[in-house]
C-alpha positions as CSV (number, residue, x, y, z in Angstrom):
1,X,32.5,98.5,165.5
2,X,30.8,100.6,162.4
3,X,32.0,100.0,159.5
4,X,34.0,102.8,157.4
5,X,32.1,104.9,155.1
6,X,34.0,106.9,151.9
7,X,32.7,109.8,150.0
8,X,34.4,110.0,146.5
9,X,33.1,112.9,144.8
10,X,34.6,113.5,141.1
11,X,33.1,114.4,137.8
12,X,34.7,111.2,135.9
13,X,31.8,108.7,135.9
14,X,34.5,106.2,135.2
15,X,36.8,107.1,137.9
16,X,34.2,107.2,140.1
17,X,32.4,103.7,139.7
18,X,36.1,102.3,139.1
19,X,37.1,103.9,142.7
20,X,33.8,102.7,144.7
21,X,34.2,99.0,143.1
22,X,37.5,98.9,143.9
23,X,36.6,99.9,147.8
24,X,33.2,98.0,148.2
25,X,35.0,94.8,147.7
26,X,37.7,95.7,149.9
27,X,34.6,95.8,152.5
28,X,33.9,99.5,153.1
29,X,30.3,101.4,152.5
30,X,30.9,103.9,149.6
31,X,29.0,106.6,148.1
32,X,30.0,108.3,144.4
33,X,29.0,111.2,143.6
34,X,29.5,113.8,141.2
35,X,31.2,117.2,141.9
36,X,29.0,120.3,142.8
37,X,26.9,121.2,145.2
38,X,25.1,117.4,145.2
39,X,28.2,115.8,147.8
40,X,26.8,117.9,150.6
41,X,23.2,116.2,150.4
42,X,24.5,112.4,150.7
């Protein structure tokens, strides 16, 4: 089974390295990025 993958886009560094932490150690593959235009190239 593949394994769930998360896309947290926000402009909050903080909010966004506290969010993908909290989610890689709860075993899913995350990406963080910031908001714009960049989310749509990941």
């Amino acid at each position: 089974m593949a394994q769930t993958r998360i896309l947290i886009v926000d402009d909050e560094l903080v909010i966004r390295e506290s969010l993908a932490g909290w989610l890689r150690r709860d075993g899913y593959e995350v990406d963080a990025v910031p908001a714009g235009k960049r989310p749509w190239t990941c």
